[in-house]
C-alpha positions as CSV (number, residue, x, y, z in Angstrom):
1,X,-17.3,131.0,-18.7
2,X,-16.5,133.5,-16.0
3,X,-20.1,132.6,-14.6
4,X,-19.6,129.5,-14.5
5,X,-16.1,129.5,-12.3
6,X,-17.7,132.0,-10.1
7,X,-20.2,129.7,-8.6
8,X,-18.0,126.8,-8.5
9,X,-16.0,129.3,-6.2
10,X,-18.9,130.3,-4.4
11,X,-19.7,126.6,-3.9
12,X,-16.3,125.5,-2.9
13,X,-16.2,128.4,-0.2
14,X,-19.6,127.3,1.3
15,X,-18.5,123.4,1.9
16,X,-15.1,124.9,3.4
17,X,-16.8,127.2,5.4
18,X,-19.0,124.0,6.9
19,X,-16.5,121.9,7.9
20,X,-15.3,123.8,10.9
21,X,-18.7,123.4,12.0
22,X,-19.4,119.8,12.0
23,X,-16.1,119.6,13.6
24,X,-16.8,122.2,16.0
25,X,-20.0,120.1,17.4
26,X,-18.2,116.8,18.0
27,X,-16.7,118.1,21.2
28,X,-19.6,119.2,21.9
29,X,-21.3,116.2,21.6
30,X,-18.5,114.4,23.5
31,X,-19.5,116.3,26.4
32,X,-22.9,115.4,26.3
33,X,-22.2,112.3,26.5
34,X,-20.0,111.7,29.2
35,X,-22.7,114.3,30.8
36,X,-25.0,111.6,30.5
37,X,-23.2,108.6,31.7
38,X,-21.8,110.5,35.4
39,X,-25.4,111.3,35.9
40,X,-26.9,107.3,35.3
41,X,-23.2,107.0,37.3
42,X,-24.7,108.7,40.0
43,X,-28.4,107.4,40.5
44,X,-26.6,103.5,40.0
45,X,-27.4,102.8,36.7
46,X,-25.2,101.2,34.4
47,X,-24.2,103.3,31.5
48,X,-23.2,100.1,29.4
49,X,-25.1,97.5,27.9
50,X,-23.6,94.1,30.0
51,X,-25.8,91.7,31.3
52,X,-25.5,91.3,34.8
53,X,-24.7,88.4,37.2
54,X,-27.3,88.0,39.6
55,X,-25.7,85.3,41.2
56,X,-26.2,81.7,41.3
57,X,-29.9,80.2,41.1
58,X,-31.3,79.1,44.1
59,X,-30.0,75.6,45.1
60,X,-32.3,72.4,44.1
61,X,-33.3,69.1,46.5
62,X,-30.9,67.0,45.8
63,X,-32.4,63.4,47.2
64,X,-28.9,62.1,47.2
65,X,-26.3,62.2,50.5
66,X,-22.6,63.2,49.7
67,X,-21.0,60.5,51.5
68,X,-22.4,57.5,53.9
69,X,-24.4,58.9,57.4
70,X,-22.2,58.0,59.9
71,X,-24.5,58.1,62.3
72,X,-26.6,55.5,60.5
73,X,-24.0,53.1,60.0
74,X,-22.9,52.5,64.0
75,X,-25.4,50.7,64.8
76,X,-24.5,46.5,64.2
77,X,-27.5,44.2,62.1
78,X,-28.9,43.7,59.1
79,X,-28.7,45.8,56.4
80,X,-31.7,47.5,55.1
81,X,-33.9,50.3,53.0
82,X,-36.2,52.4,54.3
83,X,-38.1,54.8,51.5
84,X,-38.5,58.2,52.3
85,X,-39.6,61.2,50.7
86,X,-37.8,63.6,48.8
87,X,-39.3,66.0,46.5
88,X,-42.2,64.2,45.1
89,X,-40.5,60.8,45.2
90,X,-39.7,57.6,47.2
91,X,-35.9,57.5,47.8
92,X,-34.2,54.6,49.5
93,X,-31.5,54.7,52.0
94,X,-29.8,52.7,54.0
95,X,-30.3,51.6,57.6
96,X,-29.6,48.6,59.9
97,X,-32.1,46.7,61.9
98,X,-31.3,44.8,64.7
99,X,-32.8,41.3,64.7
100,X,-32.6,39.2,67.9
101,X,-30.2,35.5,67.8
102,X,-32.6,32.2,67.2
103,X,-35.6,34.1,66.0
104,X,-38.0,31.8,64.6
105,X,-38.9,32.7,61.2
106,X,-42.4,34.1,61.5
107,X,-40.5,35.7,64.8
108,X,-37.5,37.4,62.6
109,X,-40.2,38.9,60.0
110,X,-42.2,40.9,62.9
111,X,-38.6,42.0,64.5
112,X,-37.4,43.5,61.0
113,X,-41.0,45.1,60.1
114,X,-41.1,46.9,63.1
115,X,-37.6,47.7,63.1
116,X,-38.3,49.4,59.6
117,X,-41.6,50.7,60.6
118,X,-39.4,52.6,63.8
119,X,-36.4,53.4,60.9
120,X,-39.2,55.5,58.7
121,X,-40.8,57.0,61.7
122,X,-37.2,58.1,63.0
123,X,-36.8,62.2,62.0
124,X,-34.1,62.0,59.1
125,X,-30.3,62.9,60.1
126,X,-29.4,66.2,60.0
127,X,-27.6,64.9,56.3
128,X,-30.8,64.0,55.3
129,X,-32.5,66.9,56.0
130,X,-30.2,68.7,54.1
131,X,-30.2,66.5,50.8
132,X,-34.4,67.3,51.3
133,X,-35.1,63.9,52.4
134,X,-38.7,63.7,55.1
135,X,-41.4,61.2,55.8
136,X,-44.9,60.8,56.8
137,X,-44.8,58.0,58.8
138,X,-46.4,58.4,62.2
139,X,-44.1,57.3,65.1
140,X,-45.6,54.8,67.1
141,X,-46.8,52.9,65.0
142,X,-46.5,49.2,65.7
143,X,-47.0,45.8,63.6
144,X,-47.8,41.8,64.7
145,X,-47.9,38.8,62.8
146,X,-51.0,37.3,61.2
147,X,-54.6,36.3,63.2
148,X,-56.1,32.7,62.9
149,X,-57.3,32.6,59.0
150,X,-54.6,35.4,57.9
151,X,-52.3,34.1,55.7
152,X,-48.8,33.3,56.6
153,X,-47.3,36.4,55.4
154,X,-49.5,38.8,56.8
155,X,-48.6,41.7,58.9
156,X,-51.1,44.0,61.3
157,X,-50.3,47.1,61.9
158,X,-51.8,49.1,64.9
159,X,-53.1,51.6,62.4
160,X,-55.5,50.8,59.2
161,X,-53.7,51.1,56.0
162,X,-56.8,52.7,55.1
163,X,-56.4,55.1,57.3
164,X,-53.0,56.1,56.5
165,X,-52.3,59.0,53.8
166,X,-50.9,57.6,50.6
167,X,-47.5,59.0,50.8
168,X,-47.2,57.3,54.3
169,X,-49.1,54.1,53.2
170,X,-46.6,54.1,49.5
171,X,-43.6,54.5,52.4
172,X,-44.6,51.2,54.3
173,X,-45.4,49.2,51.6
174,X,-42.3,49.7,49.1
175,X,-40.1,49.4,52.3
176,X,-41.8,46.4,53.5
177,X,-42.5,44.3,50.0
178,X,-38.6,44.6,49.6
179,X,-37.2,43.7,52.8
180,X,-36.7,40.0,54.6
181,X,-40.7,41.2,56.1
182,X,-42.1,40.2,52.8
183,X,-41.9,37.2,50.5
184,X,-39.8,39.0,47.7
185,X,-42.1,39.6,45.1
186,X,-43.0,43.2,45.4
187,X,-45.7,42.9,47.5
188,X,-46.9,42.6,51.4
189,X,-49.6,41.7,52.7
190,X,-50.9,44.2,55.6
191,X,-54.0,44.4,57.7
192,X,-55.1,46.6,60.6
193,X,-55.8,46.1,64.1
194,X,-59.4,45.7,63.7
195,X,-61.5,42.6,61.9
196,X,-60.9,43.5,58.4
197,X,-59.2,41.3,56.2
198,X,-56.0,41.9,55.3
199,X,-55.3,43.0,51.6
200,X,-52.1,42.2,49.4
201,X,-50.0,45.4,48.7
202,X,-47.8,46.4,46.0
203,X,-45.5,48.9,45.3
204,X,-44.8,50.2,41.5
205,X,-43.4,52.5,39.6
206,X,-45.9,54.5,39.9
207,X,-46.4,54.8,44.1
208,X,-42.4,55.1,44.2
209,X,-42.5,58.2,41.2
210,X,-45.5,60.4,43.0
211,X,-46.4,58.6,46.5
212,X,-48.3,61.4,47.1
213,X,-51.0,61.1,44.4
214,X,-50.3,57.0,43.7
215,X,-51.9,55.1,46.6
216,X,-50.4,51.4,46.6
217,X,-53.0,49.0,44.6
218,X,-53.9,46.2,46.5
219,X,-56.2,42.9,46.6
220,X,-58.5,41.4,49.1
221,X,-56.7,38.0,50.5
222,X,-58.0,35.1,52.5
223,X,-56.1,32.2,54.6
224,X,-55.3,28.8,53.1
């Protein structure tokens, strides 16, 4: 019996005696620590774990103006759309043509197919440039009414549609087929200065979601 109470003594003193120990490291271990987080402190790390705000992402084309273009809007006529680019679309936006008193029909259609052809050729406003609006229509580019055996409706321009890239030629033809230049159903008929017959034009979905990659479709027409 005396045995067995002198090692539960023994045992009891060794636990106590270990105690101050583990204690006795903590500080030490405190110190340590700290250590550690005024030396990342110093080389501009971040001792603690919290994500960090970069700031705000980088700003996106917006392809939409904040309020009417002033600038735009001056000038007294007939309200129009012009499409221009933005991103990898076909945006319209507004514009006024002037169009002369006592135009004959066939007179009026040239007037306001130029007068867009000259709108789309125009630089964009400086608000336009900022929303990310551009085009690739050419400036001096001019357009006439139809030749002996065109149809009615046709319009030549002073550079081959062919010729033209397909985001300028998806430009000209959505702006035209909906404007007072065309008949108003989608389409426009278009030829070029030289003998070549003019072709029907359309503008879809398609030309107005990626000009750049959609060319126009279009048709071979003759004269009644």
């Amino acid at each position: 019996m005396n045995a067995r109470r002198t090692t539960a003594r023994r045992a009891t003193a060794r636990r106590t005696t270990a105690r101050p120990t583990a204690v006795r490291r903590l500080p030490g271990l405190l110190a340590v620590t700290a250590l550690g987080a005024a030396l990342l402190s110093g080389c501009g790390i971040r001792a603690t774990e919290v994500p960090t705000d970069f700031g705000p992402a980088p700003s996106r084309v917006r392809c939409s103006l904040a309020e009417p273009d002033a600038s735009k809007q001056a000038v007294r006529g007939l309200p129009v759309q012009v499409f221009l680019l933005c991103g990898s679309s076909l945006v319209a936006v507004d514009r006024t043509v002037r169009v002369p008193d006592g135009a004959t029909d066939s007179g009026r259609r040239v007037v306001v197919a130029q007068g867009l052809l000259d709108e789309l050729s125009a630089p964009p406003s400086a608000a336009e440039k900022e929303a990310g609006y551009t085009t690739s229509v050419r400036g001096g580019t001019t357009v006439s009414g139809p030749r002996p055996g065109d149809p009615e409706d046709a319009l030549r321009l002073s550079t081959a549609p062919g010729s033209l890239s397909s985001s300028a030629l998806g430009q000209i033809v959505c702006t035209l087929s909906d404007s007072a230049a065309a008949e108003g159903d989608g389409s426009v008929v278009l030829g070029g200065p030289d003998e070549a017959p003019p072709r029907r034009y359309k503008c879809t979905d398609e030309v107005r979601a990626r000009p750049a990659g959609a060319e126009p479709p279009s048709a071979e027409v003759t004269g009644e």
